[in-house]
Backbone as XML, in Angstrom:
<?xml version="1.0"?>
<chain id="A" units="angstrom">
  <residue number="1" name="UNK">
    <atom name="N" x="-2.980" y="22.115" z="-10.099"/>
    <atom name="CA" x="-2.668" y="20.739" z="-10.374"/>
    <atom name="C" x="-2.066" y="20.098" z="-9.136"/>
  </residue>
  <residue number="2" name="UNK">
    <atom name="N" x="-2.630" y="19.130" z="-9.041"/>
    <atom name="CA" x="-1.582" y="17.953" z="-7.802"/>
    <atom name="C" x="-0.172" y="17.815" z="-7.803"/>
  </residue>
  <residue number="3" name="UNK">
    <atom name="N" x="0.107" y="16.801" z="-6.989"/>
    <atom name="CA" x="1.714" y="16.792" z="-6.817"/>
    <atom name="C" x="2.224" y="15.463" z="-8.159"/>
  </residue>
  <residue number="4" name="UNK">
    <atom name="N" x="3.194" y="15.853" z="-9.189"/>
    <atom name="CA" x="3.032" y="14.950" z="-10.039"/>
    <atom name="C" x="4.303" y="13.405" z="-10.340"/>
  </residue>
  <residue number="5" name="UNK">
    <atom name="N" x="4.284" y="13.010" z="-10.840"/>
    <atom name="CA" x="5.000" y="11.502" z="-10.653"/>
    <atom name="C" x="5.690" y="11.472" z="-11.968"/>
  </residue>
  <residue number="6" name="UNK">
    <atom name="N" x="6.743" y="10.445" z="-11.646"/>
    <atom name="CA" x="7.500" y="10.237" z="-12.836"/>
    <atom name="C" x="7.213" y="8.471" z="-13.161"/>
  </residue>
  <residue number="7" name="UNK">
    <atom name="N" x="6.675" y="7.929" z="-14.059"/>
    <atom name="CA" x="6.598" y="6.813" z="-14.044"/>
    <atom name="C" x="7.805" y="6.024" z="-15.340"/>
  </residue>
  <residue number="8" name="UNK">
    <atom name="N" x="7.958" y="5.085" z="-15.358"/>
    <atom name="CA" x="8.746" y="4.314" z="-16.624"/>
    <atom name="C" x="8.049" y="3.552" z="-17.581"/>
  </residue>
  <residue number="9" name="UNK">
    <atom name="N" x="7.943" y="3.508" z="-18.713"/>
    <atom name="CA" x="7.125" y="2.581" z="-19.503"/>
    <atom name="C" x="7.935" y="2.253" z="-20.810"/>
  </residue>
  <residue number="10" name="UNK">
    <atom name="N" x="7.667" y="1.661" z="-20.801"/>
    <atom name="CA" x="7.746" y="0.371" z="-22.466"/>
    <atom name="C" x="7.348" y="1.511" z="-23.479"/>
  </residue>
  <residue number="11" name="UNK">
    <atom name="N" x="8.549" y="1.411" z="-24.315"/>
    <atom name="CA" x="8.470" y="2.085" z="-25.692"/>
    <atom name="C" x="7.483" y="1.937" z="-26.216"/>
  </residue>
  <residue number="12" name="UNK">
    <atom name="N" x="7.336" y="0.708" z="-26.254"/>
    <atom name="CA" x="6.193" y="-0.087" z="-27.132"/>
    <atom name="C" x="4.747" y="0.293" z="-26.362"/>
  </residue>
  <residue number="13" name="UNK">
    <atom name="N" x="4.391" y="0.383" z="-25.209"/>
    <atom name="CA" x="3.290" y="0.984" z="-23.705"/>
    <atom name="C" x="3.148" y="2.779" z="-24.511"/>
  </residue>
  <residue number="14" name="UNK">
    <atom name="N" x="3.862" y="3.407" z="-24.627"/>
    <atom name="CA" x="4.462" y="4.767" z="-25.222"/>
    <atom name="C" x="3.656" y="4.866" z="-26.123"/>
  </residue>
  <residue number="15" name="UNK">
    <atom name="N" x="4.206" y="3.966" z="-26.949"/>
    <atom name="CA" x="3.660" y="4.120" z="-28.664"/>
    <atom name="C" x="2.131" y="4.169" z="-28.811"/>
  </residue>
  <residue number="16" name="UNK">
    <atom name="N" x="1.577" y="2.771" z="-28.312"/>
    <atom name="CA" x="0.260" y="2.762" z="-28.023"/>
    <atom name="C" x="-0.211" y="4.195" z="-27.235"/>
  </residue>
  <residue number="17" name="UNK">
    <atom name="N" x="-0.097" y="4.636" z="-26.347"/>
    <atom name="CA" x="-0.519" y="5.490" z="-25.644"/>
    <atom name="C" x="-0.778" y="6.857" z="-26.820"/>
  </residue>
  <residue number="18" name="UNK">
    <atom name="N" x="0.459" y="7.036" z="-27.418"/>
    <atom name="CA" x="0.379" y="7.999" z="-28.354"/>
    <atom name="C" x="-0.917" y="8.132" z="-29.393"/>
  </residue>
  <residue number="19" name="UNK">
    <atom name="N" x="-0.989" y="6.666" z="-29.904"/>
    <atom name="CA" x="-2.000" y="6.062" z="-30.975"/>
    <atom name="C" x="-3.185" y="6.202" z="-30.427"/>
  </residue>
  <residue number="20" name="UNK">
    <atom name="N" x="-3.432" y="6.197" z="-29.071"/>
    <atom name="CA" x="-4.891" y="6.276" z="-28.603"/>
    <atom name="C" x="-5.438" y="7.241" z="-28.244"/>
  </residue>
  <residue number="21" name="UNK">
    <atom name="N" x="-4.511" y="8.800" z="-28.220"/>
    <atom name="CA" x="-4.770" y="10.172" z="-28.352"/>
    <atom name="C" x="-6.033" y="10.234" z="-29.045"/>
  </residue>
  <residue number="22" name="UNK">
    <atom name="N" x="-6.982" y="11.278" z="-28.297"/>
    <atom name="CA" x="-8.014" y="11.581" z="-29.245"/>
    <atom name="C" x="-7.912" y="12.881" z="-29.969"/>
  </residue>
  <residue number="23" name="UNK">
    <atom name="N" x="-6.964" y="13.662" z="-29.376"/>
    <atom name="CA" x="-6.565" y="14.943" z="-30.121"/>
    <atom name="C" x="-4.849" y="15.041" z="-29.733"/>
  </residue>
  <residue number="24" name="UNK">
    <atom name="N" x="-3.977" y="15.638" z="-30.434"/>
    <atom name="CA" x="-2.559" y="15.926" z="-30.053"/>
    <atom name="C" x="-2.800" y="16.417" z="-29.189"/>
  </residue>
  <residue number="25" name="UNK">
    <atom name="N" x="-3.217" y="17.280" z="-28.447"/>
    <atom name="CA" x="-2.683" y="17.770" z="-27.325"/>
    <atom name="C" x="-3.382" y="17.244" z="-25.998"/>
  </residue>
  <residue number="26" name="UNK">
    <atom name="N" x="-4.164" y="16.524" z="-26.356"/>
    <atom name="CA" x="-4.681" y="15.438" z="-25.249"/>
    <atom name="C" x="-3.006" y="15.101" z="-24.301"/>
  </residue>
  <residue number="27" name="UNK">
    <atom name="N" x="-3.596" y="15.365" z="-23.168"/>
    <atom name="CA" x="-2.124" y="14.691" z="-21.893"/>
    <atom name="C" x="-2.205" y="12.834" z="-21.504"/>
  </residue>
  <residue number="28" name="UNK">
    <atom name="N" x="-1.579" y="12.719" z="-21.329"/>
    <atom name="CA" x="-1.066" y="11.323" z="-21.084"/>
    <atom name="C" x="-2.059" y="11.118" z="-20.154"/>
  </residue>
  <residue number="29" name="UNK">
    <atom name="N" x="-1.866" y="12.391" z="-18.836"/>
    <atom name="CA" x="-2.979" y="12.054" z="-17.884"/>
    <atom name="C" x="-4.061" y="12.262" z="-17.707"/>
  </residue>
  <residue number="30" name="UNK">
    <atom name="N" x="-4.581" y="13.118" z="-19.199"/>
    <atom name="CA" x="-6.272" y="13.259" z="-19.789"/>
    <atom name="C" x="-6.401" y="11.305" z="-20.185"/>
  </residue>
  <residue number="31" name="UNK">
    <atom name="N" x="-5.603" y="10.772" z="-21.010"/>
    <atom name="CA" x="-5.507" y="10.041" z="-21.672"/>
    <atom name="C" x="-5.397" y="8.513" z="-20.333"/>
  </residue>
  <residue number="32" name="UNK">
    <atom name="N" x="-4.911" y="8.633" z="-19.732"/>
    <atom name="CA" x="-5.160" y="7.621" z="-18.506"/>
    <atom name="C" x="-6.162" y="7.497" z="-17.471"/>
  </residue>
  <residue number="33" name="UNK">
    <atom name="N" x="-6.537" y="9.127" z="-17.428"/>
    <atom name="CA" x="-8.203" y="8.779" z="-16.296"/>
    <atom name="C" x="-9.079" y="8.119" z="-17.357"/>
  </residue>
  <residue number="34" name="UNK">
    <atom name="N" x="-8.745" y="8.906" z="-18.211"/>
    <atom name="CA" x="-10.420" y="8.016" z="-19.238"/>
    <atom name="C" x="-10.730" y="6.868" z="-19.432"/>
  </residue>
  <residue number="35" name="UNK">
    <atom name="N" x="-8.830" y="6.271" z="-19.600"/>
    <atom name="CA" x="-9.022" y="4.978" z="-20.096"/>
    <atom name="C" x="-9.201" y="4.109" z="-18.779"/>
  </residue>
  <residue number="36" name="UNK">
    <atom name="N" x="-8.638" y="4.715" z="-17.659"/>
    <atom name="CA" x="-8.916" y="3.670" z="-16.058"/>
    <atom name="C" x="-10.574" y="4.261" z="-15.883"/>
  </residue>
  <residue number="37" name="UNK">
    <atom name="N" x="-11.339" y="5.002" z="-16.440"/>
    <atom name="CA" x="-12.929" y="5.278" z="-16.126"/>
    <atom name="C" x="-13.910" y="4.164" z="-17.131"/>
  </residue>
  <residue number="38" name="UNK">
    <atom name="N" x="-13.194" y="4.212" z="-18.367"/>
    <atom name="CA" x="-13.589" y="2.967" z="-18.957"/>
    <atom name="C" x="-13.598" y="1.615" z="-18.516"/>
  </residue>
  <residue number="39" name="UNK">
    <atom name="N" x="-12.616" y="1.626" z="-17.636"/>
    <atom name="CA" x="-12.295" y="0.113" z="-17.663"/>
    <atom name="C" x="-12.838" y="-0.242" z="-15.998"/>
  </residue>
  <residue number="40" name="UNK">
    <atom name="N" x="-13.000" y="1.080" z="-15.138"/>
    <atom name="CA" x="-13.543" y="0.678" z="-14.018"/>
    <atom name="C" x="-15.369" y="0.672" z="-14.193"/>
  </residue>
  <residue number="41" name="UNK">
    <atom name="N" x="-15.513" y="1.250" z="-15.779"/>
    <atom name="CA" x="-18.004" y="0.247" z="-15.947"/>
    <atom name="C" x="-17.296" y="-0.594" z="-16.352"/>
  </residue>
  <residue number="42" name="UNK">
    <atom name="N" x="-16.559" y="-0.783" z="-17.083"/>
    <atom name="CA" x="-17.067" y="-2.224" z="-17.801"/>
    <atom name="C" x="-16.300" y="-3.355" z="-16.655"/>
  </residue>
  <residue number="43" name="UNK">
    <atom name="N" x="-15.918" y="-3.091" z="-15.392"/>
    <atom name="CA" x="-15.641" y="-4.142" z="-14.884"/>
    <atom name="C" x="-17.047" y="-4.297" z="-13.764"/>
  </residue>
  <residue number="44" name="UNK">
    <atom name="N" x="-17.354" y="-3.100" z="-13.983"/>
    <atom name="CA" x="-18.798" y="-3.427" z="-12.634"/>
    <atom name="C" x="-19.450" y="-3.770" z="-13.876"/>
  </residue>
  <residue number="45" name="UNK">
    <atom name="N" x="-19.863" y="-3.610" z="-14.868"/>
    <atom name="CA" x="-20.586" y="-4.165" z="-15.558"/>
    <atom name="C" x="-21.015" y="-5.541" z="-15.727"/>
  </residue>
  <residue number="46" name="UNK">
    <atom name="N" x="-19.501" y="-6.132" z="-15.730"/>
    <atom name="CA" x="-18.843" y="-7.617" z="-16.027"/>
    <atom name="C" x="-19.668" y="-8.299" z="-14.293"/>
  </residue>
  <residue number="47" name="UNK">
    <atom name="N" x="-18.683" y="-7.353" z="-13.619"/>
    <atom name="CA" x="-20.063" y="-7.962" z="-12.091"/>
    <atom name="C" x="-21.477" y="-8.165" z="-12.077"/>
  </residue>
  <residue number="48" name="UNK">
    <atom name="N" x="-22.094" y="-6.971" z="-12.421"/>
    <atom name="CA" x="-23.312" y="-7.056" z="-12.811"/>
    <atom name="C" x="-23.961" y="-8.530" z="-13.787"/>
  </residue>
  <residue number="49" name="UNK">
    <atom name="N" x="-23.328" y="-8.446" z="-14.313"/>
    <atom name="CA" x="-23.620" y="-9.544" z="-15.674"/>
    <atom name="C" x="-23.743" y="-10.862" z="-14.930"/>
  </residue>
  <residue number="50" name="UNK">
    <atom name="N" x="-22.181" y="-11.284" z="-14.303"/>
    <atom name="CA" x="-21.909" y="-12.565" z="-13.702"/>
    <atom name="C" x="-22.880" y="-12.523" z="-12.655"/>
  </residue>
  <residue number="51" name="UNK">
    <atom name="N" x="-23.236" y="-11.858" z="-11.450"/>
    <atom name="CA" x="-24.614" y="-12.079" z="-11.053"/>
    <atom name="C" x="-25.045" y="-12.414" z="-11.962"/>
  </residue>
  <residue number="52" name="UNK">
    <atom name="N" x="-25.829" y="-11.651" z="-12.288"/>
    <atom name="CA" x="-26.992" y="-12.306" z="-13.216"/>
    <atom name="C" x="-27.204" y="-13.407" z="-13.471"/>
  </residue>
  <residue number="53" name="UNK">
    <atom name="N" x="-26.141" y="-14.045" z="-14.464"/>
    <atom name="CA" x="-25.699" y="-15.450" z="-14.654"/>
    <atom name="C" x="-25.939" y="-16.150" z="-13.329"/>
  </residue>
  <residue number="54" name="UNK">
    <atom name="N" x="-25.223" y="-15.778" z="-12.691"/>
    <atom name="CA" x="-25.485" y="-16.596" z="-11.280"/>
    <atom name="C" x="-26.783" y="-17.439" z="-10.944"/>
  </residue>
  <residue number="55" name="UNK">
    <atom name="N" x="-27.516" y="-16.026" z="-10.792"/>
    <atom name="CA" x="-28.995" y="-16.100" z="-9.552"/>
    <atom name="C" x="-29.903" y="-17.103" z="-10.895"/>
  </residue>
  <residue number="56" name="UNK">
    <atom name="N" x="-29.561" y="-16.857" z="-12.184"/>
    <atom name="CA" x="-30.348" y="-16.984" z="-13.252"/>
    <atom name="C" x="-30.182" y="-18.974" z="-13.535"/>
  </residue>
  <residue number="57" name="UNK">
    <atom name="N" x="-29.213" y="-18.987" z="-12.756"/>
    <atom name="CA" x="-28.635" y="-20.645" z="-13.532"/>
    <atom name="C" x="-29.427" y="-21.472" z="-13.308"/>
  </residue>
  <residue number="58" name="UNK">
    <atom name="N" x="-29.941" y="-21.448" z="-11.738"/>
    <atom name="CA" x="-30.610" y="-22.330" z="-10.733"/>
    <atom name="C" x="-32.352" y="-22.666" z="-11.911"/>
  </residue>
  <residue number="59" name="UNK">
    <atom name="N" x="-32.754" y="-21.627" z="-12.145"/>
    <atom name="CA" x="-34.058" y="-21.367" z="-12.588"/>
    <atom name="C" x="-33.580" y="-21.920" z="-14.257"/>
  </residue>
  <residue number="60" name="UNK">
    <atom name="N" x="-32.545" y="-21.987" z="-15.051"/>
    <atom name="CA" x="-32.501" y="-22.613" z="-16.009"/>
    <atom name="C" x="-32.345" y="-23.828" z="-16.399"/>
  </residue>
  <residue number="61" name="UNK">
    <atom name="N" x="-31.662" y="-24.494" z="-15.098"/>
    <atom name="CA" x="-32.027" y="-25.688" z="-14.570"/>
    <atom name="C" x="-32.711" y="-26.529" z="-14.671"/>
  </residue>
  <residue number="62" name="UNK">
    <atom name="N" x="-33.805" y="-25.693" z="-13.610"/>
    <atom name="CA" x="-34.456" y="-26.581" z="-13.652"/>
    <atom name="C" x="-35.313" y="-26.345" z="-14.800"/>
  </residue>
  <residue number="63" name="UNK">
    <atom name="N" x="-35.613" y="-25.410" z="-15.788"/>
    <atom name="CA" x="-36.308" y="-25.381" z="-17.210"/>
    <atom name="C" x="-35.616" y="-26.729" z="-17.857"/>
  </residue>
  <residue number="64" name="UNK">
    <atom name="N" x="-34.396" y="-26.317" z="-17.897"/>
    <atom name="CA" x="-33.530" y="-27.477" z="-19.173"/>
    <atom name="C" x="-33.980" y="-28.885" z="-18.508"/>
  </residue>
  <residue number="65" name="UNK">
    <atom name="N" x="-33.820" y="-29.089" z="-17.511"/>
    <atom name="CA" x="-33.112" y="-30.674" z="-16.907"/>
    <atom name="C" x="-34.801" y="-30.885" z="-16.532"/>
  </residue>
  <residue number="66" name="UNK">
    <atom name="N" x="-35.249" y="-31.827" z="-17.428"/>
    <atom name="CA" x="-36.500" y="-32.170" z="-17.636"/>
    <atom name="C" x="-36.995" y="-33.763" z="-18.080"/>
  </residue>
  <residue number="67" name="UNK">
    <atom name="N" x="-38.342" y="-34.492" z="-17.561"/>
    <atom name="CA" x="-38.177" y="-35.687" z="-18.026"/>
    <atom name="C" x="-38.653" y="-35.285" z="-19.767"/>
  </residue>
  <residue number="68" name="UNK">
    <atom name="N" x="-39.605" y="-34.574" z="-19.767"/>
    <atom name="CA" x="-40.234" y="-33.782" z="-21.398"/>
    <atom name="C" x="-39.450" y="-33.582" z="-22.057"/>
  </residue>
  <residue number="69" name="UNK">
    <atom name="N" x="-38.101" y="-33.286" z="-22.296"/>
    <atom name="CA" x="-37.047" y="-32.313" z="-22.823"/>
    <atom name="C" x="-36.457" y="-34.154" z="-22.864"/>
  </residue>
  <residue number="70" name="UNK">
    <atom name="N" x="-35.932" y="-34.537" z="-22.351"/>
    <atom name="CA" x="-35.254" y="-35.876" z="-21.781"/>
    <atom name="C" x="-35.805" y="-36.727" z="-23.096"/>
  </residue>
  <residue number="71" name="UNK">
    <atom name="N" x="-37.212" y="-36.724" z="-23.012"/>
    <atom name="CA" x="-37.647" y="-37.795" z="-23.934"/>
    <atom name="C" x="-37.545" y="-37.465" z="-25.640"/>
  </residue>
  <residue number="72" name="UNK">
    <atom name="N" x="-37.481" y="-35.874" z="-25.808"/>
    <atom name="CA" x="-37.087" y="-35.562" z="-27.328"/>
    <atom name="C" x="-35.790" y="-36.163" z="-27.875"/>
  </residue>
  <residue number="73" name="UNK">
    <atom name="N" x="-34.610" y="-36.047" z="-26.730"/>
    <atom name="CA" x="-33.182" y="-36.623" z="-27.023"/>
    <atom name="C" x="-33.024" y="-37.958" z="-27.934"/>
  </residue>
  <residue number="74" name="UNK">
    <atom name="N" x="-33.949" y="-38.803" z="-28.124"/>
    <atom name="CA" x="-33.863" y="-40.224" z="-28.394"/>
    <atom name="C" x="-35.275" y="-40.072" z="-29.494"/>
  </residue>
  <residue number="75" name="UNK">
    <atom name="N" x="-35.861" y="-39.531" z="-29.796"/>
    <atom name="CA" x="-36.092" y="-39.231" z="-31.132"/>
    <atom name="C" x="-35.883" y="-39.067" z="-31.969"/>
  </residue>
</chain>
């Protein structure tokens, strides 16, 4: 094992932590890589996505913003 740390947390930080055990004897620091491995896809994910959105807007654009589309409005 590595060299290890003493950190401070919120009773209430504690409690939760306890509650999100997937087995009792799961460690705090089984229990913290997983949850910082979770949260480091779903933030490239979230990147991934917002590209998307991005490159995608220009081209919806110009679909939506139309004189054809324009003239249904007032129908």
């Amino acid at each position: 094992m590595g060299e290890l740390t003493t950190i401070q947390l919120n009773k209430s930080l504690l409690k939760k932590l306890k509650d999100a055990k997937e087995h009792p004897r799961q460690t705090y620091n089984e229990l913290l890589d997983k949850a910082l491995s979770v949260f480091v896809a779903a933030k490239k994910k979230n990147t991934y996505d917002e590209f998307l959105h991005k490159i995608q807007q220009q081209k919806m654009k110009e679909i939506w913003d139309n004189k054809e589309d324009e003239a249904w409005e007032s129908v």
